[in-house]
VEXDOLUM-22459 format. One line per field, with one value per residue (C-alpha): x, y, z; residue in one letter. Coordinates in Angstrom, 3 decimals, padded with zeros to 6 digits. Example, Ala and Ser with C-alpha at 12.3 -4.5 7.8 and 13.67 -1.06 7.14 Angstrom:
<rs>
px <- 012.300:013.670 .
py <- -004.500:-001.060 .
pz <- 007.800:007.140 .
r <- a:s .
</rs>
This chain:
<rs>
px <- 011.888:013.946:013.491:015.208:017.017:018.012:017.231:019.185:022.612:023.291:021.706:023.814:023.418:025.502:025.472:025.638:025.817:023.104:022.474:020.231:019.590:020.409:024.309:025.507:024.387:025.067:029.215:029.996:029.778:032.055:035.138:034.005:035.226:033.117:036.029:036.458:032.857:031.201:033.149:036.363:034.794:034.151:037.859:039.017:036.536:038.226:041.740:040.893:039.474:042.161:044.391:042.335:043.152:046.151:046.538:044.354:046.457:050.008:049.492:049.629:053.226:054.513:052.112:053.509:056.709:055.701:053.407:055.954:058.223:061.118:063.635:061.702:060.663:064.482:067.468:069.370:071.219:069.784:072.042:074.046:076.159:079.384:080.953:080.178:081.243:079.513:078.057:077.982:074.161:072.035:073.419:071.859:069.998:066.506:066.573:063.327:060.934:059.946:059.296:055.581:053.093:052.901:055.654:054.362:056.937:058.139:055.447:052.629:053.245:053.433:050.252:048.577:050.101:049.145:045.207:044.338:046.030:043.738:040.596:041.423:042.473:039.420:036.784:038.459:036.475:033.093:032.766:034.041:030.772:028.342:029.093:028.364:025.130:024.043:026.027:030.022:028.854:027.151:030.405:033.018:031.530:029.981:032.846:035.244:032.906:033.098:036.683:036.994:035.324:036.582:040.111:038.663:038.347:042.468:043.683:040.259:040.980:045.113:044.041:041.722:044.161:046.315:043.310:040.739:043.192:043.941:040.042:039.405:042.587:041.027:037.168:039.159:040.541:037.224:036.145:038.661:038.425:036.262:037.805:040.377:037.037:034.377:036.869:037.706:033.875:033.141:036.107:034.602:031.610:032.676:035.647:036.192:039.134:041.065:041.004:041.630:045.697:045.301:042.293:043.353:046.160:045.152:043.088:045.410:048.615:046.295:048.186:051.499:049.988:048.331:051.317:053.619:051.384:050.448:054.278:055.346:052.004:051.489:055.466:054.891:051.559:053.010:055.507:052.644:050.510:050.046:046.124:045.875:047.449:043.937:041.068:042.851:043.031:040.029:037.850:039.281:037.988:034.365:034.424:035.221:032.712:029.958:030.722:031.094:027.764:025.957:027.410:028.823:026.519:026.665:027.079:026.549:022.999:021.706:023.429:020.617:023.240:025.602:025.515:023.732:026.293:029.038:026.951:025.904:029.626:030.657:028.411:028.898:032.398:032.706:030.068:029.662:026.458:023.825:023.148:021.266:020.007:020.691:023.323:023.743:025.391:029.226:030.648:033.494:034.784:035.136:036.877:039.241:040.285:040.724:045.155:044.202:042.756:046.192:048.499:047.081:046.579:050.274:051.637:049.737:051.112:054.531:053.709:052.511:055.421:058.052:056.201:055.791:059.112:060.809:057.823:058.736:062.175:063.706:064.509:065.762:068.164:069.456:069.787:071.879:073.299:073.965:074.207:071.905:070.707:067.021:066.408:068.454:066.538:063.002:063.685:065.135:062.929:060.024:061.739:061.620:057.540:057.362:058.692:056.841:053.605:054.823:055.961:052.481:050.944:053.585:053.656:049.283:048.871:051.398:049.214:046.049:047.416:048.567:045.489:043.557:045.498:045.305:049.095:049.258:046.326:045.087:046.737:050.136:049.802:049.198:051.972:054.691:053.859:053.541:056.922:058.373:056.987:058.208:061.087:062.485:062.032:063.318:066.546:067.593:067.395:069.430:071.557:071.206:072.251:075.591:076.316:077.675:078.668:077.782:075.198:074.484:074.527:072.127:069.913:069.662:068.870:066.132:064.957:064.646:063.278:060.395:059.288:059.442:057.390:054.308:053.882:051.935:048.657:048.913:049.472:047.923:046.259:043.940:043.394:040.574:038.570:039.500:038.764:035.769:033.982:031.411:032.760:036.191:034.892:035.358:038.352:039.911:038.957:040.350:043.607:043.956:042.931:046.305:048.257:047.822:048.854:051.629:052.975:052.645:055.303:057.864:058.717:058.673:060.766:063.177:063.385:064.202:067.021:069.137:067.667:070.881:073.070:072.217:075.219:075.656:075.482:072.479:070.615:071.761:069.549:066.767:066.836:067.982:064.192:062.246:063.927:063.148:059.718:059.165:061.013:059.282:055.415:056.186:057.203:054.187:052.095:053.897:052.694:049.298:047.803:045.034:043.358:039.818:036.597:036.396:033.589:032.770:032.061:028.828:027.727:025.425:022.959:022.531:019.917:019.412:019.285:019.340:019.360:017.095:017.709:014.222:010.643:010.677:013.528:012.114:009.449:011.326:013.366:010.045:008.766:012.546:012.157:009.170:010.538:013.658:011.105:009.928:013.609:014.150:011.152:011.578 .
py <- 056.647:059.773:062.834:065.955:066.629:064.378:066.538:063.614:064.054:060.540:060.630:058.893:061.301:060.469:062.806:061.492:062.892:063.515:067.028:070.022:072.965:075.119:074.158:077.065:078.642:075.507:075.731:079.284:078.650:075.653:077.677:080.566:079.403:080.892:081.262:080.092:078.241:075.212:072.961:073.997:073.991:070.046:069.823:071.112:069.222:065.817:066.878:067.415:063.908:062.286:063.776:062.339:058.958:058.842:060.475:057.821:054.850:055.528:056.850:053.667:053.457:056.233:055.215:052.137:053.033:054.418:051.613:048.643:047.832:047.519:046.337:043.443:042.182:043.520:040.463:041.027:044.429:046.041:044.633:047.239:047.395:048.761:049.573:053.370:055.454:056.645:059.876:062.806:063.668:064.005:061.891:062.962:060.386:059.454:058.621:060.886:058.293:056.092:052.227:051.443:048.854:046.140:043.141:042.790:040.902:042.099:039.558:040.773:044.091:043.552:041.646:045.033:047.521:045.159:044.965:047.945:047.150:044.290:045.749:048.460:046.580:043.876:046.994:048.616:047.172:046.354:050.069:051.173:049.069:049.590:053.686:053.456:051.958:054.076:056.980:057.966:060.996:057.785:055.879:058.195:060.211:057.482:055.393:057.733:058.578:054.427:054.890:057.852:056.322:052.796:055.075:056.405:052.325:051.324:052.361:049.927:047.276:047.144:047.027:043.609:042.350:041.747:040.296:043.033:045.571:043.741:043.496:046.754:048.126:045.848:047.723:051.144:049.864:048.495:052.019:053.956:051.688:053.958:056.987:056.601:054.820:056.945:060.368:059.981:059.138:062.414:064.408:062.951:064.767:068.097:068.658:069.781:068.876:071.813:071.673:067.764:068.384:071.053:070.293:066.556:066.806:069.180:066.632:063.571:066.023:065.293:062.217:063.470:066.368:064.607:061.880:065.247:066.248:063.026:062.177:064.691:065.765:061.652:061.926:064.554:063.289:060.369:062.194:062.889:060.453:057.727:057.307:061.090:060.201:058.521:060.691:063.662:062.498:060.257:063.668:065.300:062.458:062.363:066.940:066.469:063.681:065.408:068.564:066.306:064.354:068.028:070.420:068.365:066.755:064.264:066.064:069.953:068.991:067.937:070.841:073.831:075.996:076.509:079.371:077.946:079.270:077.238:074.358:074.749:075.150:071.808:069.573:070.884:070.811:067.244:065.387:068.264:069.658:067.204:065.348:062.356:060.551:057.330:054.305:051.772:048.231:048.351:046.960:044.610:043.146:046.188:047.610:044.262:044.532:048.578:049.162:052.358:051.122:048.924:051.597:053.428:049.624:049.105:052.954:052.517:048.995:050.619:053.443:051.930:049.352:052.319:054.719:051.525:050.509:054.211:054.678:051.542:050.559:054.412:055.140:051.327:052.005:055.132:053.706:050.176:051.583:055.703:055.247:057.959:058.344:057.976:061.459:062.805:059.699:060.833:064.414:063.104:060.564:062.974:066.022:064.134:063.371:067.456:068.045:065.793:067.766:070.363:069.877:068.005:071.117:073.261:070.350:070.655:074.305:073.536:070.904:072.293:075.200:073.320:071.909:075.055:076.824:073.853:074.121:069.989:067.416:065.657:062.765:064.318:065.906:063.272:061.082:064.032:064.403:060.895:060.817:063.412:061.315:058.027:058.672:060.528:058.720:055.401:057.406:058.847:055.225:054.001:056.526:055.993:052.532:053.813:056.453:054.174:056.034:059.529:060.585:063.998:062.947:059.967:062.277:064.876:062.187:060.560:063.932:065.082:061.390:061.348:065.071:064.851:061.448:064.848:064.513:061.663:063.526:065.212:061.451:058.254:059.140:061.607:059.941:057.443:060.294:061.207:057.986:056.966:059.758:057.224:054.749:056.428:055.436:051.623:051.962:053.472:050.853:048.221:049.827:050.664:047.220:045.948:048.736:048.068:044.211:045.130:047.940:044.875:043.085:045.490:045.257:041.848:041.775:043.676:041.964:038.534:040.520:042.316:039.907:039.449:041.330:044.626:045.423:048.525:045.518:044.217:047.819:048.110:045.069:046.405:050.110:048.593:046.282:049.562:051.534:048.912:048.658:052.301:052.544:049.317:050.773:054.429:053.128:051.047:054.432:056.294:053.453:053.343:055.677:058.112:060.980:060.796:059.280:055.788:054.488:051.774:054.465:054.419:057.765:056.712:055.291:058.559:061.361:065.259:067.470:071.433:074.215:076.757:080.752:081.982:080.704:080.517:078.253:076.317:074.813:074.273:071.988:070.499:069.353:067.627:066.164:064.240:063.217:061.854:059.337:058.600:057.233:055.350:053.288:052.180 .
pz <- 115.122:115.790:117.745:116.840:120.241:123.320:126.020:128.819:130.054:128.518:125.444:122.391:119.392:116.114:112.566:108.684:105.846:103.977:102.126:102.963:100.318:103.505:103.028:102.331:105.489:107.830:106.086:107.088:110.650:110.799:109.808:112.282:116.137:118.147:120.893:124.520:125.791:127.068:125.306:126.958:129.826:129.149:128.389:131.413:133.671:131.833:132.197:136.140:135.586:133.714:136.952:139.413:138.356:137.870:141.482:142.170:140.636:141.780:145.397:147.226:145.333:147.697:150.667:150.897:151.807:154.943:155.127:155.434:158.699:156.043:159.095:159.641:156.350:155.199:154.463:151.556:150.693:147.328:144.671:143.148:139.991:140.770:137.529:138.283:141.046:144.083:144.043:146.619:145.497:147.793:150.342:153.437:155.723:155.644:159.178:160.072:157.939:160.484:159.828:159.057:161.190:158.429:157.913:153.821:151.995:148.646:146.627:148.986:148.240:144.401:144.686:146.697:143.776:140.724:142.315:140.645:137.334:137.123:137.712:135.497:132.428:132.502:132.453:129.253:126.653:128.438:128.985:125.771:124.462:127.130:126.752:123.229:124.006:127.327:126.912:128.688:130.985:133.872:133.430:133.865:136.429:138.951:138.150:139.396:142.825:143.515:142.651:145.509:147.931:148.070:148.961:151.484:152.524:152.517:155.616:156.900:154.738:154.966:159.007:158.228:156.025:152.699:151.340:151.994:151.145:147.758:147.286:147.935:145.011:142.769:142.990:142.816:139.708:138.403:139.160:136.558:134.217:132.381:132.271:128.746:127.188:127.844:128.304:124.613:123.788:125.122:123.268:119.745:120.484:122.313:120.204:116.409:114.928:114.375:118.173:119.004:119.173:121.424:123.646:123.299:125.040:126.955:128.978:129.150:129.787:133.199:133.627:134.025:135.582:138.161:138.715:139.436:142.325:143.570:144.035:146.090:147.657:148.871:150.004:152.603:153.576:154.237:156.792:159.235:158.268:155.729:156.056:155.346:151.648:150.414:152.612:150.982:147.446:147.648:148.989:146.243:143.788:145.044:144.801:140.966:140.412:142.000:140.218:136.824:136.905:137.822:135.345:132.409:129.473:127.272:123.722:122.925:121.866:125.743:127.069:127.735:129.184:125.795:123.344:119.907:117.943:119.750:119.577:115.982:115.262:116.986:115.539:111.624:112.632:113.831:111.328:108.336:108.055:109.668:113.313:113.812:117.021:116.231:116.186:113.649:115.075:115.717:112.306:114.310:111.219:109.346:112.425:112.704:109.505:109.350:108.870:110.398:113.566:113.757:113.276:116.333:118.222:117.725:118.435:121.488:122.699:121.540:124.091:126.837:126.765:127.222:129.288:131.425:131.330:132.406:134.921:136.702:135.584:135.402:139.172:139.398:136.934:138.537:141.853:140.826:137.665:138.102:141.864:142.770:146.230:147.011:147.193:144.099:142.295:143.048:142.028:138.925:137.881:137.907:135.929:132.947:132.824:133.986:130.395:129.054:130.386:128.653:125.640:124.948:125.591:123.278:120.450:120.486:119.780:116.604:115.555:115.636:113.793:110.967:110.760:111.492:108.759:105.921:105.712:106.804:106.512:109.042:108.504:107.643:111.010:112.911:111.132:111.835:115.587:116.275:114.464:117.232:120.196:119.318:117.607:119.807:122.914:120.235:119.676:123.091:124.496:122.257:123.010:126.653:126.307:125.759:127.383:130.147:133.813:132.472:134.689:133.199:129.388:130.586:132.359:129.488:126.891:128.768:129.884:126.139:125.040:127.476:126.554:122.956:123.783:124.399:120.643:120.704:122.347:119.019:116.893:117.528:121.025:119.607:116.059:117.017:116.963:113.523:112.126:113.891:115.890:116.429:117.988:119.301:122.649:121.791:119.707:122.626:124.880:122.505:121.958:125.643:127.083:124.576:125.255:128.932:128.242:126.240:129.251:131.805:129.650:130.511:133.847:133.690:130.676:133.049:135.914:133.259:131.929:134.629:137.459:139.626:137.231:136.885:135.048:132.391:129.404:130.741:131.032:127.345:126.389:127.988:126.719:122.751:123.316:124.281:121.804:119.036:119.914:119.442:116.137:114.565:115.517:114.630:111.098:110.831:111.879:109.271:106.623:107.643:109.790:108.385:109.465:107.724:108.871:107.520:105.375:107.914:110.217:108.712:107.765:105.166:107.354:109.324:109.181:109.238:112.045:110.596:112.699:112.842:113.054:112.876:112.787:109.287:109.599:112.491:110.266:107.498:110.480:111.335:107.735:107.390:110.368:109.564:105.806:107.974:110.754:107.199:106.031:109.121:109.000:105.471 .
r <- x:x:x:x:x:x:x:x:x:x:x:x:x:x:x:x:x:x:x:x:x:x:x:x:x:x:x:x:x:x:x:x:x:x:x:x:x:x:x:x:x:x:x:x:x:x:x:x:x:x:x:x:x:x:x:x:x:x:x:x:x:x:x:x:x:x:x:x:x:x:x:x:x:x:x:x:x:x:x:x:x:x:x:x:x:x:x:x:x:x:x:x:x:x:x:x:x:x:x:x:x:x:x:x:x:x:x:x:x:x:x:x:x:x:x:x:x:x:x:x:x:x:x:x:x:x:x:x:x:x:x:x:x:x:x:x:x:x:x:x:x:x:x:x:x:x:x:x:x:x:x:x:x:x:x:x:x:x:x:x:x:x:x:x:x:x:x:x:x:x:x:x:x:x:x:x:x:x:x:x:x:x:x:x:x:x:x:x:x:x:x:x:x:x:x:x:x:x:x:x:x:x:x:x:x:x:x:x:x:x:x:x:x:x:x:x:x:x:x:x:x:x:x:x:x:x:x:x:x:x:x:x:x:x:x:x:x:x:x:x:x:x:x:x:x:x:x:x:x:x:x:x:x:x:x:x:x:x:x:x:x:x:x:x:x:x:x:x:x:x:x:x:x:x:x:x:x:x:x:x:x:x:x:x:x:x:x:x:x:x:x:x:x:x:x:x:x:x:x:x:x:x:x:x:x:x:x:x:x:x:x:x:x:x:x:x:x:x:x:x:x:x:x:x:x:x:x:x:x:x:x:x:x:x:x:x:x:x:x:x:x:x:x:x:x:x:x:x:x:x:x:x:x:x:x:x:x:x:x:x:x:x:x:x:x:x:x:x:x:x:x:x:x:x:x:x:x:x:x:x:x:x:x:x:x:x:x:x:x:x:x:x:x:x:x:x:x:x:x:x:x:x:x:x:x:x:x:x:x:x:x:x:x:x:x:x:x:x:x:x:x:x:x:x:x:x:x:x:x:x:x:x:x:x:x:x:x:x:x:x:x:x:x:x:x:x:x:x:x:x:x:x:x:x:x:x:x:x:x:x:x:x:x:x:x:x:x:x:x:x:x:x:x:x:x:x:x:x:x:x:x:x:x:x:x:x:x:x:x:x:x:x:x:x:x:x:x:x:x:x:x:x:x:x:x:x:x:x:x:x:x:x:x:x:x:x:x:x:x:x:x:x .
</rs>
């Protein structure tokens, strides 16, 4: 049984493609934008989202400096590589940050920061499923309120104890694990795809976006007062969720508030000329054995592995290696993911207009940005790895590597949609439960190579790995990537939804209707 609208926030409705002898009329709309409206209103909400959490996951990084009595949990002196000079950068004391009130040893405090890594990875793919079922809009908005408010719980729990505190980093990590899943979910349905590229990347650009305010905004909180970091952020958080669950919806067909014409033009956009409101069974063996859904899998493990490796490895290198002072590093380290903001921006609005103005397929598209952002990042490391005690050559190449790495919002990231609309949502959380795995690898890959020689041969080993990685998966992208809905999508199964512009119409809509309820219960 189908109804011909799902009038609840969460409601799950799909589209086929069957064929109406109103065609004609339902086709002129889809190439006719109906300009700025509800749907990038959707957008933004999601890249204000996609910022939250990842202000969410790397303040306690910065917090936790002024967290820790470093003189008393402090032995060794930080091993240093001396084949470059000292430099003059930035040299002046840190004397006015003031020792914490907790004696956490280096393993304790890698257990506290991993915490949230594990709670986030384990929810990837049970939410990808369960927002297929129950709909994204419950997920990613409550999950993001628990998120915020457990915060508002660390200064509490780091009082109790290691254990509470790790506890409570694990539940605000069980908290975001929905956001990529069901975030994505939601962009198959809001966005047509002459607009993914732009609007796309729009809304995960919020992760560098919101890592470039939480860094320095959690550095000067943490000044006055460390606590401050997580009731400020985490009061943030539970604003945007409130404002999420009340004024977002699920799909343009659930929202009462959107102009028909904007809504008519997203759904023929997105599934042709037809809707349907319901969902066939995920076809996991279809999906296992799809080269396209491994070509993104593997550009994604290739992407989290080096965005891991500079985020964590990056300002490591620059201290032992470049022999940049703690100030000049953090100023550095972050310039390079303020390019990368945007250039994924710039790189979007040339996508969508190739695709807007037929001059590149999909697929072509998607295969020449993904090209940009992880080829270029492949190259400049490589080229990093020899550029030896140069400190401005090494900083301009991994500057230039991490923003051309922008392109891939406009490549793999965004192609799930393009294959599978209807279950983007759990592709997503497949690809980003490995690509998380694969990202863990790196640090520890690292620390096995340059642990207690962090010499400039050793940092060549480990930028030549990352750099190979990149190279290998981009290739196999280029090979077999696509850009078109796959059969085992399942549009066949699907049923028509037309839209009606008059009364005359509007029983016309009704008679189909009942000839559809018809199809679906033989």
């Amino acid at each position: 049984m189908v109804s011909s609208r799902n009038n609840h926030r969460n409601g799950h409705v799909l589209v086929g493609n069957h064929q109406t002898q109103m065609e004609s009329d339902n086709d002129a709309a889809i190439n006719k934008s109906p300009g700025v409206g509800t749907r990038h209103y959707v957008s933004f909400m999601l890249f204000l989202g996609m910022a939250n959490a990842y202000i969410m996951r790397t303040n306690m990084s910065v917090a936790i400096v002024a967290m820790v009595n470093h003189t008393a949990i402090h032995s060794d002196a930080d091993l240093l590589d001396d084949e470059c000079p000292d430099t003059d950068y930035g040299n002046s004391t840190h004397d006015y940050m003031q020792d914490g009130e907790f004696d956490w040893s280096t393993k304790k405090q890698g257990w506290i920061l991993s915490s949230f890594f594990y709670g986030y990875v384990i929810t990837q793919i049970p939410f990808g499923i369960l927002a297929k079922k129950y709909g994204s809009l419950g997920f990613l908005g409550w999950g993001m309120f628990i998120n915020s408010v457990f915060g508002f719980l660390v200064p509490v729990s780091a009082h109790m104890g290691v254990t509470w505190l790790i506890i409570v980093r694990f539940i605000q990590g069980l908290g975001e694990g929905p956001i990529v899943p069901c975030t994505h979910a939601l962009l198959a349905k809001w966005i047509p795809p002459n607009e993914r590229s732009r609007l796309g990347a729009m809304v995960y650009a919020g992760a560098q976006f919101g890592t470039i305010i939480s860094m320095p905004l959690s550095g000067i909180l943490a000044q006055y007062s460390w606590p401050s970091i997580f009731y400020v952020f985490g009061a943030m958080g539970v604003v945007w969720s409130i404002i999420f669950l009340w004024t977002v919806y699920e799909e343009p067909q659930a929202c009462p508030k959107i102009d028909p014409e904007e809504k008519e033009f997203i759904v023929k956009s997105i599934w042709g000329n037809e809707a349907v409101n319901r969902s066939p069974e995920i076809p996991w063996m279809s999906v296992l054995t799809s080269m396209p859904f491994y070509a993104i899998l593997f550009a994604h493990m290739a992407q989290n592995y080096g965005y891991e490796f500079l985020m964590t490895e990056l300002p490591t290198y620059m201290k032992q290696v470049l022999r940049f002072s703690i100030t000049e590093n953090g100023v550095l380290s972050s310039v390079p993911y303020l390019g990368m903001w945007i250039s994924s921006i710039l790189l979007s609005m040339v996508a969508d207009w190739l695709i807007s103005t037929n001059k590149f397929s999909i697929t072509k598209t998607r295969k020449i940005f993904n090209s940009i952002g992880q080829f270029g990042p492949a190259i400049c490391l490589a080229a990093v790895s020899y550029t030896g005690c140069d400190r401005a050559l090494t900083v301009f190449l991994l500057t230039l590597g991490i923003s051309l790495n922008g392109g891939i919002y406009s490549g793999f990231k965004i192609n799930h949609l393009d294959i599978s609309p209807r279950y983007a949502g759990i592709l997503m959380s497949l690809t980003n439960a490995s690509a998380n795995m694969a990202g863990l690898l790196a640090p520890i890959t690292c620390g096995y190579i340059i642990e207690g020689k962090p010499t400039i041969a050793q940092w060549r080993i480990v930028f030549l790995i990352a750099s190979t990685i990149y190279g290998v998966c981009a290739v196999f992208y280029i090979i077999f990537g696509k850009g078109k809905r796959q059969p085992w999508d399942n549009p066949a199964n699907d049923v028509v939804v037309y839209f009606p512009k008059n009364e005359t119409d509007t029983h016309e809509t009704n008679r189909m209707l009942n000839n559809n309820k018809q199809q679906v219960r033989q």
